[in-house]
C-alpha positions as CSV (number, residue, x, y, z in Angstrom):
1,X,-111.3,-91.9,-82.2
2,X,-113.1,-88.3,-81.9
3,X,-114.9,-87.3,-79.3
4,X,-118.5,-85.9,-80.0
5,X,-119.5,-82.7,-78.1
6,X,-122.8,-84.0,-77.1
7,X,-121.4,-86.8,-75.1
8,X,-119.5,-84.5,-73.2
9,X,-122.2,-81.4,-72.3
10,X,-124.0,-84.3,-70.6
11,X,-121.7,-85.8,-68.4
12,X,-120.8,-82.4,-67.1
13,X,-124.8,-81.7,-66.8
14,X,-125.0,-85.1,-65.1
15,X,-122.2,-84.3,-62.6
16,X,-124.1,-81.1,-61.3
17,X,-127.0,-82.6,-60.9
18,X,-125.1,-85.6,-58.9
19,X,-123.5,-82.2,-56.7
20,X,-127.8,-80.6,-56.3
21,X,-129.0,-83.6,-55.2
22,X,-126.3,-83.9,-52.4
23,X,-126.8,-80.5,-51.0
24,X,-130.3,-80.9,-51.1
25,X,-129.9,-84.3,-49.1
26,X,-127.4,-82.5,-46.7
27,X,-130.3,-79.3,-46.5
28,X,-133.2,-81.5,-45.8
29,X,-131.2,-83.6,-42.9
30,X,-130.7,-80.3,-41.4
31,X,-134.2,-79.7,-41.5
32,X,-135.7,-82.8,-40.3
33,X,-133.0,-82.6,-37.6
34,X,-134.1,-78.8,-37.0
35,X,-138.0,-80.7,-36.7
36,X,-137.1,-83.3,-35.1
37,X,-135.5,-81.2,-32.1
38,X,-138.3,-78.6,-32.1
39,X,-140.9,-81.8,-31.6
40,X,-138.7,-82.9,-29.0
41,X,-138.3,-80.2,-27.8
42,X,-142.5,-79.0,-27.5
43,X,-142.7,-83.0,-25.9
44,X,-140.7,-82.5,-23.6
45,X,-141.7,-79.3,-22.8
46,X,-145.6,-80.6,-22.8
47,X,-144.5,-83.2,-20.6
48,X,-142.9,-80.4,-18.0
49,X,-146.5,-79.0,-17.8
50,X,-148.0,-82.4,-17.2
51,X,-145.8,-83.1,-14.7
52,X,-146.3,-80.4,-13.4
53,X,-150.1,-79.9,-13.1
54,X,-149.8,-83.6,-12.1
55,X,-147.8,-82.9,-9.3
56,X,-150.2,-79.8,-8.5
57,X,-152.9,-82.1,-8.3
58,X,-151.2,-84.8,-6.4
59,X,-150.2,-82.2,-3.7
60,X,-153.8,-80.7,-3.4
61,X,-155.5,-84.2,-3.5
62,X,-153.3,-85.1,-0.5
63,X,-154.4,-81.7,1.0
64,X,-157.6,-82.5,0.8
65,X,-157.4,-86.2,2.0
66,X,-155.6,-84.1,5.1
67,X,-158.4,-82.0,5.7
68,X,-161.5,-84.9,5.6
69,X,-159.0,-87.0,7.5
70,X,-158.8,-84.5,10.4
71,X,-161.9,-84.2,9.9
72,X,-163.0,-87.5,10.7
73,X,-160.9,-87.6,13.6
74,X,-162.2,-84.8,15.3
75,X,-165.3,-86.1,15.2
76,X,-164.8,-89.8,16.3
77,X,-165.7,-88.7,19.5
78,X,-167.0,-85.3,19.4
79,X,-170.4,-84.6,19.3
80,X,-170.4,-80.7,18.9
81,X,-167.7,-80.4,16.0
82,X,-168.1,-77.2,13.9
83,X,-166.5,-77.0,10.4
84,X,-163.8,-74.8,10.0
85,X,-162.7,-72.1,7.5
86,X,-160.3,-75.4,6.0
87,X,-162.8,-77.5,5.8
88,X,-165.8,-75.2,4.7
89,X,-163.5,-74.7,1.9
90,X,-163.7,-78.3,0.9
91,X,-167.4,-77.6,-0.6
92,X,-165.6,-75.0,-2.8
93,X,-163.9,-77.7,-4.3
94,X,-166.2,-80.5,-4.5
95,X,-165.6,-81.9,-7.6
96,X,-162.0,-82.7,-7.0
97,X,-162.9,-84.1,-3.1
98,X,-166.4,-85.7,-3.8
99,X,-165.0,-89.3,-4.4
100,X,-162.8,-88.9,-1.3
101,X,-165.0,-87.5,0.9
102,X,-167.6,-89.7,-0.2
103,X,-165.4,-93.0,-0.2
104,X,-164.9,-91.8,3.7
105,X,-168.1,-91.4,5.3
106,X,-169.4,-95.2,3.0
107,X,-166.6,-96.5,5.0
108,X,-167.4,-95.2,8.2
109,X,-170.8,-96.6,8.4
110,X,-169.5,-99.8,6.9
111,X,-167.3,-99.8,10.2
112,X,-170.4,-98.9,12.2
113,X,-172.2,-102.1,10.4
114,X,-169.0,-104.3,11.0
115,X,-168.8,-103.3,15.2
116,X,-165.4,-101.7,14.6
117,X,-167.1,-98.1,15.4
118,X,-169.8,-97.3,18.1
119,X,-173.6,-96.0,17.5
120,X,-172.3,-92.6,19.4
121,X,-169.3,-92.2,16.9
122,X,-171.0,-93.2,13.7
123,X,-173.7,-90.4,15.3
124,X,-170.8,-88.0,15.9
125,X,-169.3,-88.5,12.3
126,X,-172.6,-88.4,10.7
127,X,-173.8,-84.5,12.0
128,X,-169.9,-83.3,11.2
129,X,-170.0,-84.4,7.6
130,X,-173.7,-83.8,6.7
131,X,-172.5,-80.4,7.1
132,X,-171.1,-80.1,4.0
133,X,-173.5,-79.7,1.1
134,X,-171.9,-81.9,-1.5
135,X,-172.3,-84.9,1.9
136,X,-175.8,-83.8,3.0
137,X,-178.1,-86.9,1.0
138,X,-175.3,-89.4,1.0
139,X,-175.0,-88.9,5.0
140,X,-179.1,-88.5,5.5
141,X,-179.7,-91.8,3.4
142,X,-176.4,-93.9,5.3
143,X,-177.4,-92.8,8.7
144,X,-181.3,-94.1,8.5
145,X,-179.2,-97.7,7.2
146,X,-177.5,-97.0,10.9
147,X,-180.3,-96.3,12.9
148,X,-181.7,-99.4,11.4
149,X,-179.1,-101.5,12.6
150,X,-179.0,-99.7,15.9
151,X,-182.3,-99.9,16.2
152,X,-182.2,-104.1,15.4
153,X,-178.9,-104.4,18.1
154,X,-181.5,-103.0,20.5
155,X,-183.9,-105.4,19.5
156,X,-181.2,-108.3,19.4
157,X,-180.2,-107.3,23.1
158,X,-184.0,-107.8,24.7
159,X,-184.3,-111.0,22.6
160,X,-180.9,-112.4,24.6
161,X,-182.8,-111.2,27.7
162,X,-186.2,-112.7,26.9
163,X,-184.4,-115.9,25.6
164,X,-182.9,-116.6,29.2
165,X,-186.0,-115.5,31.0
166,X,-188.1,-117.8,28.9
167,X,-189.7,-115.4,27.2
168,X,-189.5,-117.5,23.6
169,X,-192.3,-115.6,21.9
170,X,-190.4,-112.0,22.2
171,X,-187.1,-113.7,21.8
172,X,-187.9,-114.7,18.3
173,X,-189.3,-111.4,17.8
174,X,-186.5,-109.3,18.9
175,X,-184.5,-111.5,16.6
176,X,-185.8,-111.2,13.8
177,X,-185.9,-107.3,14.0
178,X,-181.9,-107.4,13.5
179,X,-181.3,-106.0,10.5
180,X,-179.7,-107.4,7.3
181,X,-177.4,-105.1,6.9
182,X,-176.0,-105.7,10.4
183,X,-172.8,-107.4,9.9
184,X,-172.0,-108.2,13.1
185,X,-174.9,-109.4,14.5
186,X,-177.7,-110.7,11.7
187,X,-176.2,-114.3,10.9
188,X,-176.1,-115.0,14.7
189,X,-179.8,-113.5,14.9
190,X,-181.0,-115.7,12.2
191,X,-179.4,-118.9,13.6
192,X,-180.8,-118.1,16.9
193,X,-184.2,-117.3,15.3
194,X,-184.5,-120.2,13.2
195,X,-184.0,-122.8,16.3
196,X,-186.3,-120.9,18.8
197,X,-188.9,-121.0,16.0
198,X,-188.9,-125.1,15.9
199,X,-188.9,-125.2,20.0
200,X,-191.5,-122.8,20.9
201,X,-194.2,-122.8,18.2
202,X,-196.8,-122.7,21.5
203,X,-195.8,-119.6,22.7
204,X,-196.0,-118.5,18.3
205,X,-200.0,-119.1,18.8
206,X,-200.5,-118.1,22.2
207,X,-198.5,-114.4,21.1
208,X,-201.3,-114.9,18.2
209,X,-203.9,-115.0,20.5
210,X,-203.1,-112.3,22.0
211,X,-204.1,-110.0,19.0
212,X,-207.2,-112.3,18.2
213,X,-208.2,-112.2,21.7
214,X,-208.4,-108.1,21.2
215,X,-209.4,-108.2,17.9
216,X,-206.7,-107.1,16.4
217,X,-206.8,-108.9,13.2
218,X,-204.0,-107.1,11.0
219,X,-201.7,-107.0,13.6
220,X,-201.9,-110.9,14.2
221,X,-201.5,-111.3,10.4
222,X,-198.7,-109.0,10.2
223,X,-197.0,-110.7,13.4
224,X,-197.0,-114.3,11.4
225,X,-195.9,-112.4,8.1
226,X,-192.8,-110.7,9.9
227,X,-191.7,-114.4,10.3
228,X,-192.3,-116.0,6.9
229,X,-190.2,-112.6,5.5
230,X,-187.5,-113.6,7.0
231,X,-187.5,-117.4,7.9
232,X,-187.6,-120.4,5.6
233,X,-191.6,-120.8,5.3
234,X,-193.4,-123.6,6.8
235,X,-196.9,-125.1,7.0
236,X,-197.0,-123.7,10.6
237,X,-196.8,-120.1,9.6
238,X,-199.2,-120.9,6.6
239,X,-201.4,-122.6,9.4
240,X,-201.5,-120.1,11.3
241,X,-202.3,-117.2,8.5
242,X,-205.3,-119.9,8.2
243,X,-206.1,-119.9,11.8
244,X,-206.4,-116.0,11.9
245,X,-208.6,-115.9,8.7
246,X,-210.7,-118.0,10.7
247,X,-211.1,-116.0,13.0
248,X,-212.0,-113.3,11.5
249,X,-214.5,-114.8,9.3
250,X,-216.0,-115.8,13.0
251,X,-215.6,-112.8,14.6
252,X,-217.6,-111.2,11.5
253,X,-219.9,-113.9,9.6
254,X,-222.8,-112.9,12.3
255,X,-226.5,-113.9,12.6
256,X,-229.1,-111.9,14.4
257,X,-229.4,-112.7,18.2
258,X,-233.1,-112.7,19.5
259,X,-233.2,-114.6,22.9
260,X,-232.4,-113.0,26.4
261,X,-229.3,-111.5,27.1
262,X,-227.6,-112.4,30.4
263,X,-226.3,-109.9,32.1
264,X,-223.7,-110.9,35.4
265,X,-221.9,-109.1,37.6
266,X,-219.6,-109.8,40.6
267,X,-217.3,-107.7,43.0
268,X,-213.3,-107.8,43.8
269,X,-212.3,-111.3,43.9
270,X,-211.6,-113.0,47.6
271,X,-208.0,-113.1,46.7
272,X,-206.9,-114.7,49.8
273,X,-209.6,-116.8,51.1
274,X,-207.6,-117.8,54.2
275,X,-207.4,-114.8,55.5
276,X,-210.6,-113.6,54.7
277,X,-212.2,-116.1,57.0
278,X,-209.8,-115.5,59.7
279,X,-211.1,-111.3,59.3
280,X,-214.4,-111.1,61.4
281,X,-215.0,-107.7,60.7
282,X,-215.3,-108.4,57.0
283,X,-215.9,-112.0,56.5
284,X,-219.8,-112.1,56.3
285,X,-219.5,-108.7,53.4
286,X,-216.6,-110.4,52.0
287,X,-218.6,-113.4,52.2
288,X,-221.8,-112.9,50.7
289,X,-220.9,-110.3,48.0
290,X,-217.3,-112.1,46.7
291,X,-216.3,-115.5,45.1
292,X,-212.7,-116.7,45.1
293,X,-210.1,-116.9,42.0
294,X,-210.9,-120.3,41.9
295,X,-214.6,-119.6,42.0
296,X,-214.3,-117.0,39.2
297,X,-212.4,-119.5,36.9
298,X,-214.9,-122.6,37.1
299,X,-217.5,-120.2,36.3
300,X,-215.9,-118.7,33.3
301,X,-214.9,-122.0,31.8
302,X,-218.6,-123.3,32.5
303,X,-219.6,-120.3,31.4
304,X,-217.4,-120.6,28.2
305,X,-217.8,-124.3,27.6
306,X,-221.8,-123.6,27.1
307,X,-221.2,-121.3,24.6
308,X,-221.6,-117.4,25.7
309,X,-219.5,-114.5,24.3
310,X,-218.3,-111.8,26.0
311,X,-220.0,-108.8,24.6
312,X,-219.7,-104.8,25.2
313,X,-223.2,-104.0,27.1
314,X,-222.7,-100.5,25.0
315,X,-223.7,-102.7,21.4
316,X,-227.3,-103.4,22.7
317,X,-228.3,-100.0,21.6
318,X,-228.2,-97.4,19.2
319,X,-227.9,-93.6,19.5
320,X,-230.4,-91.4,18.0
321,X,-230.2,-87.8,16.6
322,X,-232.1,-86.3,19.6
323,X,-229.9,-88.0,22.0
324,X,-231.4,-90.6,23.1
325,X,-231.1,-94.5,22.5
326,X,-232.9,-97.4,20.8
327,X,-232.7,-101.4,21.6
328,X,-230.2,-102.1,18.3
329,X,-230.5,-105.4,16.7
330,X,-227.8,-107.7,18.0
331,X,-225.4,-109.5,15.7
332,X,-222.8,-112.1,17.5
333,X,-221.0,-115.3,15.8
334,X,-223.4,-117.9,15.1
335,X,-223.9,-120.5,17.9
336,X,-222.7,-118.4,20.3
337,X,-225.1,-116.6,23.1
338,X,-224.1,-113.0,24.6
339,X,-222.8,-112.2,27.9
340,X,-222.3,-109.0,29.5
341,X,-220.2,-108.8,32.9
342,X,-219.9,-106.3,35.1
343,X,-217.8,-106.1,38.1
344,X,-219.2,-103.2,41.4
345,X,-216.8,-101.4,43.7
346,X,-213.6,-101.4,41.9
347,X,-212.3,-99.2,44.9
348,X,-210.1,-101.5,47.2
349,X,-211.4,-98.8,49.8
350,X,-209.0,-98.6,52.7
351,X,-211.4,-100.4,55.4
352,X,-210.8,-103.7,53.2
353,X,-207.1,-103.8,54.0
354,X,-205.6,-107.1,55.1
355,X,-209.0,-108.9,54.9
356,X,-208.8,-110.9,52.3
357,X,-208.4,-108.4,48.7
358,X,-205.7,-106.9,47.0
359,X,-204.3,-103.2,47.9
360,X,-204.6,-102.4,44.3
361,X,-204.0,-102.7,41.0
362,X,-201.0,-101.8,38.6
363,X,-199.8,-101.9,35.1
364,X,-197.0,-104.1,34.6
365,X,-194.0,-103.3,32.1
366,X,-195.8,-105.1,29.3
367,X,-198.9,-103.0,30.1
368,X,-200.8,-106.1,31.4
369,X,-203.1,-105.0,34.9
370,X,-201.7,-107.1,38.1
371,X,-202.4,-106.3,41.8
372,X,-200.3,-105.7,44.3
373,X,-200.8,-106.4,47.8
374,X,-198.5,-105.4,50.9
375,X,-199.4,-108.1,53.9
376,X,-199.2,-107.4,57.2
377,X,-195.8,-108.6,57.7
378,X,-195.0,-106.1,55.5
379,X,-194.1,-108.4,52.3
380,X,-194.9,-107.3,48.8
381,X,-196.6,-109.1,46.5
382,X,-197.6,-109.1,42.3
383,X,-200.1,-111.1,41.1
384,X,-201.9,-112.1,38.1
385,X,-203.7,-115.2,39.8
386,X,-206.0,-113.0,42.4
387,X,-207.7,-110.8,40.4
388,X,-210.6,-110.9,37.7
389,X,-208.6,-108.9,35.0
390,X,-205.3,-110.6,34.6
391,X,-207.5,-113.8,35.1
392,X,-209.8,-113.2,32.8
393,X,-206.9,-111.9,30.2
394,X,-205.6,-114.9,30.4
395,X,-208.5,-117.1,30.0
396,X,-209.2,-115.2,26.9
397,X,-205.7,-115.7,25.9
398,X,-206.4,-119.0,25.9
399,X,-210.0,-119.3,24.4
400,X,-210.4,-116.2,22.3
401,X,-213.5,-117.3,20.8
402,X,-214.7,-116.2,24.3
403,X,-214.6,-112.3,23.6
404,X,-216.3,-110.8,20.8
405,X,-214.3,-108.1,18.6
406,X,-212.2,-107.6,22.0
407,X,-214.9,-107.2,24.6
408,X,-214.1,-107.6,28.2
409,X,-216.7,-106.3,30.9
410,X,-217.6,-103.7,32.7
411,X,-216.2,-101.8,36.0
412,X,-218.5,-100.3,38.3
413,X,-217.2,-96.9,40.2
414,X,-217.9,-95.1,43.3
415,X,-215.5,-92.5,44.4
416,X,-215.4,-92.0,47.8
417,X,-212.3,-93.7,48.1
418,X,-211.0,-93.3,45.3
419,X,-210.8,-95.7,42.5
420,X,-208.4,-99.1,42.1
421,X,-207.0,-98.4,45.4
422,X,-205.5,-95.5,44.9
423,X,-206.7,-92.6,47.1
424,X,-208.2,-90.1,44.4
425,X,-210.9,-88.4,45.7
426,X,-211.1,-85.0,47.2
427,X,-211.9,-85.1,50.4
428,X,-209.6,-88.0,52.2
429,X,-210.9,-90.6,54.7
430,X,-209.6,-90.7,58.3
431,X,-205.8,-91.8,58.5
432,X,-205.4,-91.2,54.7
433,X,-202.4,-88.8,54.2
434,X,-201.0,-89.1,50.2
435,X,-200.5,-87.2,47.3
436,X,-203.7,-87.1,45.6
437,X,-202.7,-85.7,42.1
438,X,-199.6,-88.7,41.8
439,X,-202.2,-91.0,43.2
440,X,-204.5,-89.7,40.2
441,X,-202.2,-89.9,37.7
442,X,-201.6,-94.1,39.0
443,X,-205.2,-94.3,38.4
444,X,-205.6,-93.0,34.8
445,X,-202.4,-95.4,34.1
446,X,-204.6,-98.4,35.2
447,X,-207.5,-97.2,33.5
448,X,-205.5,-96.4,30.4
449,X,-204.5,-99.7,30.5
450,X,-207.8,-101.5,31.1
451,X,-209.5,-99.6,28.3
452,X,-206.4,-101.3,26.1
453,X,-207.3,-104.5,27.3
454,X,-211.5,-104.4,26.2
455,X,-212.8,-103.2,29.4
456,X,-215.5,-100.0,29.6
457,X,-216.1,-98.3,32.6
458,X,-219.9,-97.1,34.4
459,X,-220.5,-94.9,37.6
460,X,-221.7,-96.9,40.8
461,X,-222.4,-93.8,42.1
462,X,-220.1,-91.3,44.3
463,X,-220.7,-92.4,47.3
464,X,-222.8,-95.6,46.9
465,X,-226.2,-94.6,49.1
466,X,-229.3,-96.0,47.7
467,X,-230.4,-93.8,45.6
468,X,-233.8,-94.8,45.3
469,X,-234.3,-93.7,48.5
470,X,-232.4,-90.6,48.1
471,X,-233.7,-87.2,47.3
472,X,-232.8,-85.3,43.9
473,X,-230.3,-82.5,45.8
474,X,-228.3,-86.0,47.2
475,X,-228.7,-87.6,43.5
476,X,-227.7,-84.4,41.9
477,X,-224.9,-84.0,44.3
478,X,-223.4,-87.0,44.2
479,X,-223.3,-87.3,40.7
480,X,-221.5,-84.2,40.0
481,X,-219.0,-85.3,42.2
482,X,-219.0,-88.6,40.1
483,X,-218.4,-86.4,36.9
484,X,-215.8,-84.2,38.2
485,X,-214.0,-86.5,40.1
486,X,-214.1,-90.2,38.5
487,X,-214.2,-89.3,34.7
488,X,-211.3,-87.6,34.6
489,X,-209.4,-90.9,35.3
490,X,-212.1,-93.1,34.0
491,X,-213.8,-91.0,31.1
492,X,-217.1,-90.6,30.3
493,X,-219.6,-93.2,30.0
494,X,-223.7,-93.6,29.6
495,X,-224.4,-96.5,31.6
496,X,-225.3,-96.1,35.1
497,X,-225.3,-99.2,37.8
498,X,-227.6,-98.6,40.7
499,X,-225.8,-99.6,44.0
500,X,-227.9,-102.6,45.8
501,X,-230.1,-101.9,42.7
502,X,-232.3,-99.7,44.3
503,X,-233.0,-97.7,41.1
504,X,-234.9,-94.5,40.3
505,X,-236.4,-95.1,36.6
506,X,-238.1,-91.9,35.9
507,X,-238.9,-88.2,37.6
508,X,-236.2,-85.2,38.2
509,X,-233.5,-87.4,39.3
510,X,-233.5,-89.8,36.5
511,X,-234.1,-86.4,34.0
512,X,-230.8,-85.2,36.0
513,X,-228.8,-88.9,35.4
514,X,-230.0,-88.4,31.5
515,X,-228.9,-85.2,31.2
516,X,-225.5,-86.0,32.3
517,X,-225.5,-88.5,29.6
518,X,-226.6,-91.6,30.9
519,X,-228.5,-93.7,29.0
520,X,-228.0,-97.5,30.2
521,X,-229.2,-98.4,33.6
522,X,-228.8,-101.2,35.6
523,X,-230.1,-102.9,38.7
524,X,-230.2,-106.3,40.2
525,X,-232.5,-109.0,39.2
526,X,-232.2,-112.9,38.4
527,X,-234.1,-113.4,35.1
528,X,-232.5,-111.6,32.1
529,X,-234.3,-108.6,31.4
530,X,-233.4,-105.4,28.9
531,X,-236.3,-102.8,28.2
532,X,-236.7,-98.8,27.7
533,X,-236.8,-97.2,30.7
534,X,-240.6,-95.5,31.3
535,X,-239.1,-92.5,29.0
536,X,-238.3,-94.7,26.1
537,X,-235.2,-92.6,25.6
538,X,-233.1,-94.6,27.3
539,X,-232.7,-98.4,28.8
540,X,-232.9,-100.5,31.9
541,X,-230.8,-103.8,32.3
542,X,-231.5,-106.2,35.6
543,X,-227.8,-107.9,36.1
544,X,-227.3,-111.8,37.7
545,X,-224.7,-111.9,40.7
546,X,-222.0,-114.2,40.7
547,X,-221.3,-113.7,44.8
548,X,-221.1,-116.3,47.7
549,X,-225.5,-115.6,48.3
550,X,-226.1,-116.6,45.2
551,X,-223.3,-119.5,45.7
552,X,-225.3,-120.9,48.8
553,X,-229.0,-120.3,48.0
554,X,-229.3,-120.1,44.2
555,X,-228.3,-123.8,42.8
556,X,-231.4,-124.5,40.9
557,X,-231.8,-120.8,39.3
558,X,-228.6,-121.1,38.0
559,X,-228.1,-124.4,36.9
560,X,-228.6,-123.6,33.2
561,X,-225.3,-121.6,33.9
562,X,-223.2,-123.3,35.8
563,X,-223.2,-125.9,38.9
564,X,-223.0,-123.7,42.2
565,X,-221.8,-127.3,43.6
566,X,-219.1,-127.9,40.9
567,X,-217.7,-124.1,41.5
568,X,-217.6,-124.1,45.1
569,X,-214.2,-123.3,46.6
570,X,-213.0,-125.8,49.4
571,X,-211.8,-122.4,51.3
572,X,-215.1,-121.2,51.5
573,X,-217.0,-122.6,54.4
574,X,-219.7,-124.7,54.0
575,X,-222.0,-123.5,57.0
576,X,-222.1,-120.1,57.9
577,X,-220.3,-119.5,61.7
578,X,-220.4,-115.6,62.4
């Protein structure tokens, strides 16, 4: 059989191309290999660099952490730390530190919350980081959460005290003011709160009072609301938002007042009636011109329980453009009738010592006016159950319907010897030897204290002559010392009381009085009376004593008041012996 030629051409042609492909195989695994290295070889080298700058950033991290971590320690109980260069550097690279530096000071004050760090380090810590600019906001807006809670353990700590000295009212207050984002001490503060609010709802109202009985309506609403804020509400707290609405819808839905307006008056209490009638050299003063504590309270509550209000004697006029005053219209809760009081000789002068009054009075820590009185067998006493005004506070405590928009009375002044028994005048009496300028600043304390409380203040005059008898160089005299002496702790006033009433009601020494800004004057009379003084720029009230005279001979002309019988105090004698 012949071979053809064609056959054989294309084997051989097959044969080479079997032999291309091959190599070309062979040249493209040496290719892919060459790829495959170079890939491996920019991976791993990519990797390298990671590592690398991961390590770089690793190291400086940790350099950092070092840094705020010394930091922190330095100022745990430093008060005066000053960055340095290290740390000063850390703002130059806040982005990389701003979540560790931040992290740090959260969980400082978290500590600080938690009791694990004290007020003075979590201070300390707080001025060393807010040095730093990137920490400034973060460290202002952490440290008000920490005076906060500072400011609430304080609180928490007088509640504890005020809890075991009975003191229920404040307790629950102080309670309360612990703040939520205490964690050590706000669950025990609410547990505590919510019991002493079920046990001593009394002392709730009577603390309620106590802005009513000032007129200090917001306050008493926001008192009540800072317990339903923050205790489960109840119908007493919604009972007693009623109670104050109340009262100030009676303390303001007034009618015009157009009958007589009484006018009494009275000096220091007897405070110890014992000794007073054991004193011959002051029993018959002491006797005639004073009641007794227990005197004083009968009164009030008879005085209360036929329906008169306290009133400021300064509301029964007006002042006009020219100075002078006109009779004002007189507005007081319906029902009610008014009642101004005035108390003379608020001086506990010396000679009255160990007779039968108080040494003085004083402000307590609360700011409440007591007395204090140092008997002769040298022991020291504080009271608030001897005197008219912590009496009368409390009365009004109780009934604060009594007082209207916070009125009290009226003290009296002379100066001679001083004022509330503190030694304040110029010139000092015989056997007086004190500091007069710490004895002065005593005084404005009280007086400072009194105004706080609802009571205004007149001049008795200086030296308490009778003045009607007087001449105009006496008057004038005397009542410049008045001004420069007795306002200063006192402040000024326009109502002038007339000692024994013996008034002057017109010519140059009533012009002088007027000029110094009097423009309310008062004497002594039994019936009510209020009319313009002969110059019709200014007024004359008479005033109604409350005193032992008036106790023994005025029964009948005061019935429609009170029963001198019912009042009378079983200390006080019935005859008169000396």
């Amino acid at each position: 059989m012949n071979s053809s030629p064609n056959n054989s051409y294309t084997l051989l042609d097959a044969d080479k191309a079997r032999l291309e492909y091959r190599q070309r195989q062979r040249n493209d695994s040496k290719r892919m290999t060459r790829i495959i290295c170079f890939g491996l070889a920019v991976v791993i080298m990519l990797g390298l660099c990671i590592f690398s700058i991961s390590r770089s950033f690793k190291n400086s991290v940790t350099a950092y952490n070092k840094v705020v971590e010394g930091l922190y320690k330095r100022a745990l109980d430093d008060p005066d730390v000053v960055l340095n260069s290290r740390e000063k550097e850390l703002d130059e690279h806040w982005s990389d530190v701003k979540r560790l530096a931040e992290d740090k000071v959260k969980k400082t004050f978290d500590e600080y919350a938690e009791g694990k760090l004290t007020f003075a380090q979590a201070t300390n810590i707080n001025n060393a980081f807010s040095q730093l600019k990137g920490l400034k906001k973060l460290c202002k807006n952490e440290y008000a959460v920490v005076l906060e809670i500072e400011n609430g353990r304080t609180k928490f700590a007088e509640a504890k005290s005020s809890k075991v000295n009975g003191d229920m009212a404040a307790a629950l207050s102080g309670f309360l003011s612990v703040s939520s984002k205490d964690k050590l001490n706000y669950k025990t503060a609410m547990n505590e709160a919510n019991k002493i609010e079920q046990d001593y709802r009394p002392q709730i109202k009577m603390a309620v009072n106590d802005y009513l009985c000032r007129y200090q309506i917001e306050e008493a609403r926001e008192y009540i609301n800072g317990f339903i804020s923050k205790l489960d509400k109840s119908d007493f707290f919604a009972d007693e938002l009623e109670r104050i609405d109340e009262y100030d819808s009676f303390q303001n839905d007034t009618v015009l007042y157009t009958g007589p307006v009484e006018h009494v008056f009275t000096h220091c209490l007897i405070a110890y009636p014992e000794l007073c009638y054991q004193s011959p050299e002051m029993t018959a003063a002491l006797d005639e011109d004073c009641i007794t504590p227990s005197e004083f309270l009968k009164i009030f509550n008879a005085l209360y329980e036929k329906d008169y209000i306290l009133i400021d004697i300064n509301i029964l006029v007006n002042g006009n453009a020219d100075g002078s005053v006109s009779l004002a219209d007189l507005y007081i809760p319906k029902g009610k009738k008014p009642l101004v009081f005035s108390i003379d000789d608020v001086t506990y002068d010396s000679r009255k010592a160990s007779t039968g009054m108080v040494d003085k009075l004083i402000v307590d820590e609360k700011g409440r006016v007591c007395t204090y009185t140092k008997h002769s067998d040298g022991t020291e006493e504080i009271s608030y159950e001897n005197e008219i005004f912590p009496l009368l506070e409390t009365f009004v405590r109780e009934h604060p319907d009594f007082t209207f928009r916070g009125a009290r009375g009226t003290l009296c002044h002379t100066g001679f010897d001083g004022v509330f028994g503190y030694r304040t005048q110029s010139t000092p009496l015989e056997g007086e030897n004190v500091n007069r300028e710490d004895e002065i600043e005593a005084a404005k304390k009280v007086a400072e204290a009194l105004r706080n409380e609802g009571w205004t203040f007149a001049s008795h005059s200086y030296g308490h002559a009778q003045m009607g008898d007087c001449s105009y160089n006496y008057v004038k005299e005397d009542t410049d010392y008045w001004v420069n002496e007795v306002v200063p702790i006192v402040g000024e006033t326009m109502i002038m009381v007339w000692p024994y009433g013996n008034h002057i009601r017109s010519g140059e020494s009533h012009d002088y009085l007027y000029n110094k800004g009097f423009r309310i004057f008062c004497g002594v009379g039994v019936p009510a009376y209020l009319a313009y003084e002969p110059d019709g720029k200014s007024v004359f009230m008479d005033r109604k004593s409350l005193d032992g005279y008036a106790l023994r001979n005025r029964r009948e002309k005061y019935m429609y008041l009170f029963d001198t019988e019912e009042v009378w105090d079983p200390l006080r004698p019935k005859e008169i012996t000396w």
